[in-house]
C-alpha positions in Angstrom: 0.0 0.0 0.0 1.3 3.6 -0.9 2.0 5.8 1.8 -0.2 8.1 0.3 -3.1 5.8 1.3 -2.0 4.5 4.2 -1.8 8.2 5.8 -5.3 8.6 4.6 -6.5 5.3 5.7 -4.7 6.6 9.5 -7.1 9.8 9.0 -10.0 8.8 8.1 -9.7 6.0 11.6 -8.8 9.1 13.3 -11.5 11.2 12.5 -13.9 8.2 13.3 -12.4 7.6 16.8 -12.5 11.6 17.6 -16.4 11.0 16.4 -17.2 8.3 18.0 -15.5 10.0 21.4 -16.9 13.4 21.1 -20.4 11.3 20.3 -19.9 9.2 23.6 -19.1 12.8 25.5 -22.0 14.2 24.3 -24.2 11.5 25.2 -22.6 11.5 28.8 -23.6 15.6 29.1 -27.0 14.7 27.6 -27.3 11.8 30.5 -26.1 14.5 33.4 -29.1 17.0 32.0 -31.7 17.5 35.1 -35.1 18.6 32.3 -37.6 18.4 35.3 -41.5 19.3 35.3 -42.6 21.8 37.8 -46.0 22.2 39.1 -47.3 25.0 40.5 -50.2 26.4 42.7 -49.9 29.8 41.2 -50.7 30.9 37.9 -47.7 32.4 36.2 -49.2 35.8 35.8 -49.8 36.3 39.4 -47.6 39.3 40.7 -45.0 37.4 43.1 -46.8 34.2 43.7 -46.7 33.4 40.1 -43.7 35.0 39.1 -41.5 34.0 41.7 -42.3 30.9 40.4 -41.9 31.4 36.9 -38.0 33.3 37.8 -36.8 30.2 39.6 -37.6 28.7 35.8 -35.4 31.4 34.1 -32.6 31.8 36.9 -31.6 28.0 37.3 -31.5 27.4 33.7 -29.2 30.6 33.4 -27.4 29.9 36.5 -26.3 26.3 34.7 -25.7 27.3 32.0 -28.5 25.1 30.5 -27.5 22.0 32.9 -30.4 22.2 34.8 -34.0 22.6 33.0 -36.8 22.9 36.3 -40.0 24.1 33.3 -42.7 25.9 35.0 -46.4 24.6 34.3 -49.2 26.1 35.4 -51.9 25.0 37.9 -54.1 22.6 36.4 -51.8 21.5 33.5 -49.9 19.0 35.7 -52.3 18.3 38.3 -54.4 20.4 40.2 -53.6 24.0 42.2 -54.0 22.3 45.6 -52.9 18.5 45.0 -48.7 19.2 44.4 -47.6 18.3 47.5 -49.2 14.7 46.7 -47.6 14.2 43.2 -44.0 15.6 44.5 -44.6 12.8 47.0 -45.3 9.9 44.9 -43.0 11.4 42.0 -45.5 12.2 39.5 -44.4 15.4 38.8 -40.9 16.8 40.1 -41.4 19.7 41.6 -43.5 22.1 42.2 -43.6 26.0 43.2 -46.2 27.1 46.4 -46.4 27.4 50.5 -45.9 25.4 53.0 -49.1 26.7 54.6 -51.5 24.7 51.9 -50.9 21.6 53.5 -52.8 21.4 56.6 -54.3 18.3 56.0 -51.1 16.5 55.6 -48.7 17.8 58.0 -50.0 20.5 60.4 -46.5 21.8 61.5 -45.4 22.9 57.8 -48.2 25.8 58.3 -45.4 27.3 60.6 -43.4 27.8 57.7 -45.7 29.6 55.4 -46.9 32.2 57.9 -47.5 32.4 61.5 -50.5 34.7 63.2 -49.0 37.9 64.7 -45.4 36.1 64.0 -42.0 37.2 62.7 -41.2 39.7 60.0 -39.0 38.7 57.5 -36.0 39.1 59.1 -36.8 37.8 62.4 -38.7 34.7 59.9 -35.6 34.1 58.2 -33.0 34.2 60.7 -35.7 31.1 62.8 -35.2 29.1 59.9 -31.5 29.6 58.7 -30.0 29.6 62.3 -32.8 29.1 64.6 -33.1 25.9 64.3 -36.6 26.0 61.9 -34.6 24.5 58.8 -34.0 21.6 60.8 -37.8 20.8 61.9 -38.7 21.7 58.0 -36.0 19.2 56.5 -37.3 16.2 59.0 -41.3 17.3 58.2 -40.6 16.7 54.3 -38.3 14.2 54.2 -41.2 11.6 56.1 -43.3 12.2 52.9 -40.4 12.0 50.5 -40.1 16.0 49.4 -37.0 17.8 50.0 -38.2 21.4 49.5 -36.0 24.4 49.7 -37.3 28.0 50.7 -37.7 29.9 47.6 -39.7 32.9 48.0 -40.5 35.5 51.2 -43.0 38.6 50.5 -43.7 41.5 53.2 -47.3 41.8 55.3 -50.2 41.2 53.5 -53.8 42.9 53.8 -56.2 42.1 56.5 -59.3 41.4 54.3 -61.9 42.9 51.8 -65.0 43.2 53.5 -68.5 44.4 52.0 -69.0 46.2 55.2 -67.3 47.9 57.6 -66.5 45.8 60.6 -66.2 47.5 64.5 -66.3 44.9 66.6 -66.1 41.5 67.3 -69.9 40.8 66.6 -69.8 42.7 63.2 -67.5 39.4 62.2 -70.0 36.5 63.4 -71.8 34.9 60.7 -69.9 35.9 57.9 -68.3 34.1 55.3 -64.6 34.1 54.6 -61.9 32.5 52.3 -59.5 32.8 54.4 -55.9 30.6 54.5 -54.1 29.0 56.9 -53.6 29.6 60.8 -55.5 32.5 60.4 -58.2 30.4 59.0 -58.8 28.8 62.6 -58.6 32.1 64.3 -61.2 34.1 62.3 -63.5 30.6 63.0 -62.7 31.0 66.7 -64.6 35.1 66.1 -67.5 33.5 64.5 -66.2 33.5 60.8 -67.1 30.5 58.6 -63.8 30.3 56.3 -63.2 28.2 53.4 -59.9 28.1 51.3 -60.2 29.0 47.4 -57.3 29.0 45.0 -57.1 32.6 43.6 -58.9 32.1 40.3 -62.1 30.9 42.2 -62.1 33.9 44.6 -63.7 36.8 42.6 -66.6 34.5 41.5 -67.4 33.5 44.5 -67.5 37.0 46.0 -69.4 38.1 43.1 -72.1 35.6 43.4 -72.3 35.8 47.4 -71.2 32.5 48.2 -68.5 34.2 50.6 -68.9 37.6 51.8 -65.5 38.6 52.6 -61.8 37.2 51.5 -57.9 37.6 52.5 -55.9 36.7 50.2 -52.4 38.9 49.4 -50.4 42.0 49.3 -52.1 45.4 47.6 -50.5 44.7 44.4 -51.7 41.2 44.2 -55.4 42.0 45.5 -55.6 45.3 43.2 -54.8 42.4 39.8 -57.4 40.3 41.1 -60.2 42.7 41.1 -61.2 42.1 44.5 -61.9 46.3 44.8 -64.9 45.6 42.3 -67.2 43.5 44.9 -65.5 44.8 47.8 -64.9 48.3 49.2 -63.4 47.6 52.6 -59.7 46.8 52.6 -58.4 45.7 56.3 -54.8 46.2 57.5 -52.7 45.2 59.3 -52.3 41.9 57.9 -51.7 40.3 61.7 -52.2 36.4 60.0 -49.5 36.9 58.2 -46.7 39.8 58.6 -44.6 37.7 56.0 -44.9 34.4 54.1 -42.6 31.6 52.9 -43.0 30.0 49.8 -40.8 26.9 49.1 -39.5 24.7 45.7 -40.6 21.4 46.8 -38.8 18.4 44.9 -39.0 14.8 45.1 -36.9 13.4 47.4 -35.5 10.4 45.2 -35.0 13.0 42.1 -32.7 15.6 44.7 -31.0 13.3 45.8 -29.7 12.1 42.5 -28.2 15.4 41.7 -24.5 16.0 42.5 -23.5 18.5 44.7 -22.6 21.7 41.9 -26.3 20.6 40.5 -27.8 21.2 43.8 -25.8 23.9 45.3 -27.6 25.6 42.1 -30.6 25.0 42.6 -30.0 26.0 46.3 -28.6 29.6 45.3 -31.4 30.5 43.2 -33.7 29.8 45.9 -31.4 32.2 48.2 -31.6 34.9 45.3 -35.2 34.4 45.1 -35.7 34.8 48.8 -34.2 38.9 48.5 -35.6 39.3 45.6 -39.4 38.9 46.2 -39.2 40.2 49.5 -37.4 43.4 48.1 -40.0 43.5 45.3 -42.8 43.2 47.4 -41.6 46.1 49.4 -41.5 48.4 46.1 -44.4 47.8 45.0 -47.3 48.3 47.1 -47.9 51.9 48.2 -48.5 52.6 44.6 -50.9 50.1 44.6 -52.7 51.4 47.6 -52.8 54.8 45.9 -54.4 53.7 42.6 -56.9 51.6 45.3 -57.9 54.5 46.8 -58.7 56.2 43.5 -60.8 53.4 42.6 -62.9 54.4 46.0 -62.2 51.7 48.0 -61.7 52.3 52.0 -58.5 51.2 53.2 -58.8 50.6 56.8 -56.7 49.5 60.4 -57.9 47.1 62.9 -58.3 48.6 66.3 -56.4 47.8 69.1 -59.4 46.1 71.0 -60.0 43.9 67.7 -56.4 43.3 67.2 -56.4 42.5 70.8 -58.8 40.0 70.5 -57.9 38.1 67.5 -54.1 37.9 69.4 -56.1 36.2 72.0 -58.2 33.7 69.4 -54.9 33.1 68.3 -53.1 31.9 71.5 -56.3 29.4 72.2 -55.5 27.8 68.9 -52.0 27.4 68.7 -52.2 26.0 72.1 -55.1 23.5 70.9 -53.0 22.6 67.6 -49.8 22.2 69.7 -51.7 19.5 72.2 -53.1 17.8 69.0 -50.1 17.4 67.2 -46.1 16.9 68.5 -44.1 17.9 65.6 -46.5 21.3 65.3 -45.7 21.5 69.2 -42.0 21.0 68.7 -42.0 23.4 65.4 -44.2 26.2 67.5 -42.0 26.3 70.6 -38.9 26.0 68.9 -39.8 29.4 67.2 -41.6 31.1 70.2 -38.1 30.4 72.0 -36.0 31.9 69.4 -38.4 34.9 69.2 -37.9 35.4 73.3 -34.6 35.6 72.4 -34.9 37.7 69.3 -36.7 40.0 71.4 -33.7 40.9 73.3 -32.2 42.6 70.5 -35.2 43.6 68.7 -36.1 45.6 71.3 -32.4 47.4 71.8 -31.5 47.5 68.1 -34.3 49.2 66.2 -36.7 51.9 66.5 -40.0 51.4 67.9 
């Protein structure tokens, strides 16, 4: 054989084998590729619920550099609003955006980490569960239904309530019927209120038609998308149920912990970054929604002390009835009251009143 062809005959072998390699590489990448499905119990659109949701889509594909694909599907197109945790659980879906306060039902404690009654800001709330010992309680209440869930989201107070009436006491409450969510839920029951949770798309409706006559549901900016000023011309603050709220990226167990480390140190950061981000963008955003409120002639109101006072007091006899019903809600609740004794002592020193 010339050396002419046996040079070309070395080639051609060599451009096969670099092929076949980079083929074999590429294949190995592809393999490595996280392309998850996340549910979510927010609609996209919503101003911070939704969106918060819909960035953690953007930011951990960008963060990766494409490695990591978590797509964002809105409620109803996986499975319904309020039945994520369920599917994270048994794996049928991978993830899925939302609070730790929808699931009552299932595990009682986790309501401590969406919001708490007359609880922490967000500071205070997120110093408990970075190094107060809540991330602990939160990891062990998951992990028993096979979720490992990260906190991915923390907005400022919300609103009191929309009311059709203005409310002045105690009595003015009785009767009524609320959507309501969470802790508060079983307070505003303890005052008379009949309360009923709705996803946000079913709320307006259902206002609308008088099937509830009063609703809580979010910050200014939120309510003010959802139209609730159009059936409802009394808007309540301070929002003592919930003075700020968690929202976490919940992710089947078995699926996180196949990731390596770099995959979910990721994922981990752009939770962080979401946590300053939607609690900075919450703050920026709501006198100007309480302006264009006002201009729409809705009455924005505060609680008196004596009401305040007595929904504080609604709220002691059920955390004390939840935390003889239940251990870990017991062990979550006085972990944070403990921390918040302490807190106290340099709350009270270090800012103004």
């Amino acid at each position: 054989m010339k050396f002419s062809n046996i040079l070309k005959s070395a080639t051609c072998v060599a451009v096969l084998a670099a092929a076949a390699l980079t083929s074999v590489a590429s294949n190995a990448d592809a393999s490595e590729r996280v392309r998850w499905k996340m549910g979510s119990t927010y609609s996209g659109s919503l101003t911070q619920l939704g969106t918060l949701g819909k960035r953690v889509d953007e930011r951990i594909d960008a963060v990766s550099g494409g490695n990591i694909n978590i797509k964002f599907y809105e409620p109803g197109a996986l499975v319904p609003a309020l039945e994520v945790f369920d599917a994270v659980s048994t794996g049928s879906i991978d993830a899925a955006f939302s609070t730790p306060g929808y699931w009552a039902g299932k595990v009682p404690a986790l309501q401590l980490f969406g919001s708490v009654p007359f609880g922490p800001q967000a500071g205070e709330y997120l110093a408990w569960v970075k190094f107060g010992g809540g991330q602990e309680i939160f990891d062990k209440l998951y992990a028993e239904h096979g979720i490992k869930s990260l906190f991915c989201g923390l907005i400022a107070p919300e609103a009191s309530g929309w009311f059709s009436k203005e409310i002045n006491s105690v009595d003015d409450l009785k009767g009524l019927k609320m959507r309501f969510f969470g802790l508060g839920a079983k307070v505003m029951e303890k005052l008379g209120v009949s309360t009923q949770l709705l996803s946000a798309g079913d709320i307006y409706p259902a206002l609308e038609l008088g099937t509830i006559d009063a609703t809580e549901f979010s910050m200014p900016a939120i309510d003010l998308k959802l139209g609730f000023y159009q059936v409802a011309k009394y808007y309540y603050f301070p929002g003592w149920h919930q003075q700020s709220t968690f929202f976490d990226l919940m992710i089947n167990k078995e699926k996180w912990d196949g990731l390596d480390k770099t995959q979910q140190a990721q994922i981990e950061s752009v939770c962080n970054d979401n946590l300053a981000y939607g609690f900075a963008e919450g703050e920026a955003i709501q006198f100007a929604a309480l302006k264009e409120l006002q201009e729409k002639g809705v009455n924005i109101k505060k609680w008196s002390p004596e009401m305040l006072d007595a929904m504080r007091g609604a709220w002691e006899e059920v955390a004390g009835e939840l935390s003889a019903q239940d251990a870990p809600f017991k062990e979550a609740y006085e972990n944070l009251q403990s921390f918040r004794a302490d807190y106290k002592i340099w709350k009270d020193i270090g800012y103004l009143d």
